[in-house]
C-alpha positions in Angstrom: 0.0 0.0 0.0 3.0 2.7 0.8 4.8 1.6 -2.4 1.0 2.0 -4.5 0.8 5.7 -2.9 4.2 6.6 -3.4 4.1 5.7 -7.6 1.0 7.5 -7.5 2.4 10.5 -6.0 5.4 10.8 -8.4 3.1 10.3 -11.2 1.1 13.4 -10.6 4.0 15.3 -9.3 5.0 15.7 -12.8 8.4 16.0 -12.3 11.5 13.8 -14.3 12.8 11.1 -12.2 16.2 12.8 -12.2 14.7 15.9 -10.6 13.1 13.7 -8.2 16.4 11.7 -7.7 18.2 14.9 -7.2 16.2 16.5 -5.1 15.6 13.7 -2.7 18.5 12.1 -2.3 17.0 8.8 -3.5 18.7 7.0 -6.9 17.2 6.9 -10.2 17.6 3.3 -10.1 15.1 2.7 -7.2 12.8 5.2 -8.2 12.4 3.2 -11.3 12.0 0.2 -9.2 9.3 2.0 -7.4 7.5 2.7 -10.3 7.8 -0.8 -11.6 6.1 -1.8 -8.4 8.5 -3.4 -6.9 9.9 -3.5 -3.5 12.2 -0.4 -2.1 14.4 -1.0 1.2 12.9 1.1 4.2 15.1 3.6 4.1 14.3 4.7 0.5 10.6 4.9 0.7 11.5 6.7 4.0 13.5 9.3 1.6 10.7 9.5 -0.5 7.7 9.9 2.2 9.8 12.9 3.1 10.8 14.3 -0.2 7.1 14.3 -0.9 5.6 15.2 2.7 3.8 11.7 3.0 3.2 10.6 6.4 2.6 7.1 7.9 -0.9 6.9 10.3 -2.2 3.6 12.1 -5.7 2.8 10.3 -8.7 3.2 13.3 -10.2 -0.4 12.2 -7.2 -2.5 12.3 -4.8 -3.3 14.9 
């Protein structure tokens, strides 16, 4: 679910992936694995939940 929001916020950010890359620290390499769908290392999607202001919250109907 993190990795679904995360391609869908870099798709409507409607920047290049090497602005993205620059700006967050994060390599082109994994962004294009992000976008692929596949699985990033904690620390990147971290990077990129920063870069782009996302923030993690516990759902209210499951524990």
């Amino acid at each position: 679910m993190i990795l679904e929001t995360i391609k869908k916020v870099i798709e409507k950010s409607g920047k290049s992936r090497y602005v993205i890359a620059k700006e967050s620290g994060v390599s082109q390499s994994q962004l294009c694995k992000a976008m692929q769908g596949k699985d990033l290392c904690c620390e990147t999607a971290d990077m990129l939940c920063k870069y782009f202001g996302l923030e993690l919250v516990k759902s209210k109907g499951k524990k």
